[in-house]
N, C-alpha and C positions, 0 to 999 in steps of 0.2 A: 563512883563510876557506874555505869549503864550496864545492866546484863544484858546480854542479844541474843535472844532465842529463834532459835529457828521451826519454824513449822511446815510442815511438807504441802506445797502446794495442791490446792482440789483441780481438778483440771473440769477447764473453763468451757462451756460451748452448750453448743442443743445438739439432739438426738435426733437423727434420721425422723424419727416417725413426729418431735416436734416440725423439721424443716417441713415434711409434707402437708402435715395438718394446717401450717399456714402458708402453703402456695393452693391449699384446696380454697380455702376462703379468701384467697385472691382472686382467684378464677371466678367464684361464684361472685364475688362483686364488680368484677370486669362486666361480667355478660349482662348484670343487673343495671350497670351503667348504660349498657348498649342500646338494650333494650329500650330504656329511656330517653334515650335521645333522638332512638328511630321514629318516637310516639313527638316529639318534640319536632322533627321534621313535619310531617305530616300537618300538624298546628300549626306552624310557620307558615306550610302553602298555603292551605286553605285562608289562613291570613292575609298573605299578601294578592290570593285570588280574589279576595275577597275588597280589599283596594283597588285590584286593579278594574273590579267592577263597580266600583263605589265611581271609580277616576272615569268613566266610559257614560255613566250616569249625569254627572256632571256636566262631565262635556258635551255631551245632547242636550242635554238644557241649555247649556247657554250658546249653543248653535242656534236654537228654537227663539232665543232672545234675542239674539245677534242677526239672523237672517229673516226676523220677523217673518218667520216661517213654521207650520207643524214641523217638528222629527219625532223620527221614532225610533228608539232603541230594542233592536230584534232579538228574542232569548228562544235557543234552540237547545229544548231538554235533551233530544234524544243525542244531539253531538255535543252538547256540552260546550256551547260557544255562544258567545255573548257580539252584538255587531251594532259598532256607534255606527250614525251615518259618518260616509266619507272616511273612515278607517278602516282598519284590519283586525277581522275576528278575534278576539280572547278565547282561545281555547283553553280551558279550565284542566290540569293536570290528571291523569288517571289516580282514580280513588276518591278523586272529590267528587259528591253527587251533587244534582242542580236541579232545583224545586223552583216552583214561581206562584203568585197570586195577582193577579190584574182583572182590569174588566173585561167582562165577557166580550165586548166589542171588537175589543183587539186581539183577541184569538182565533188565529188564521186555521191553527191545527190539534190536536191533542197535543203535538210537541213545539208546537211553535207560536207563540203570542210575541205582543210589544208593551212598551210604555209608550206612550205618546206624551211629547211637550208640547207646552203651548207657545206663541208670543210673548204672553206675558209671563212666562215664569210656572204655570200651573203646571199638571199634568193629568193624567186619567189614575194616578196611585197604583201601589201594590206594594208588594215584600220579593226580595228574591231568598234562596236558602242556598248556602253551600253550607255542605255535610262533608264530615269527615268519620266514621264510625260513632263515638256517641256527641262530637264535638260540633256543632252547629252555630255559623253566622248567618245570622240575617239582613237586609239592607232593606231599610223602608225608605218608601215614596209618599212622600202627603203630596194630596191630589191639588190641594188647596195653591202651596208654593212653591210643588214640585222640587223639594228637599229630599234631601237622600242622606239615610244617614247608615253608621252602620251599628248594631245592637249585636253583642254578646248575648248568647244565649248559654 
């Protein structure tokens, strides 16, 4: 036969000061997620602002092709607005900054130049820059095919 012993149960569980110690290290990884994801927003806009001026670039060129005509696309630093012909401004989100490099030609103001397209596809070149704190896209123009492209920086 089996002997059956018994032995007096330990009693099972965590201690107050365990439960606390791991809802503190919840917390700090909650806010550390947050935090992340705020900086993750932020790189989203500037990404998709940054399309939606790649897309405005585009489509002046091939107005320029299409209507066998100059266009120009208008870049206004100080409001932060991007202007195909025949559309409606791109206003670029708070916190995203707006830098330009074009020829001097087409600089109307210290805040306000263009790109010019041609008929045939070219343009006058440059870069635009949207910045988000240290995160920066840029959109280059070759003057040659009037290509727009966008570059991670």
């Amino acid at each position: 036969m089996y002997a059956v012993t018994h032995r007096p149960k330990l009693a099972r569980g965590f201690t107050l000061i365990e439960i606390l110690v791991v809802m503190v290290l919840i917390g700090l990884m909650v806010s550390m997620v947050g935090l992340s994801l705020s900086k993750s927003v932020s790189r989203a806009e500037v990404r998709n602002a940054s399309r939606d001026v790649l897309s405005a670039l585009r489509y002046t060129r091939t107005q320029a092709i299409v209507t066998h005509s100059e266009q120009v696309l208008m870049v206004d630093l100080e409001n932060r607005t991007i202007s195909a012909p025949g559309k409606k401004p791109i206003k670029l989100p708070k916190g995203i900054e707006l830098g330009m490099t074009t020829a001097l030609r087409e600089q109307q103001t210290e805040t306000l130049a263009g790109i010019r397209f041609f008929p045939d596809g070219g343009s006058t070149g440059g870069k635009l820059f949207l910045t988000v704190g240290e995160r920066e896209f840029s959109i280059h123009i070759q003057w040659l095919t009037g290509e727009a492209k966008l570059v991670k920086s």
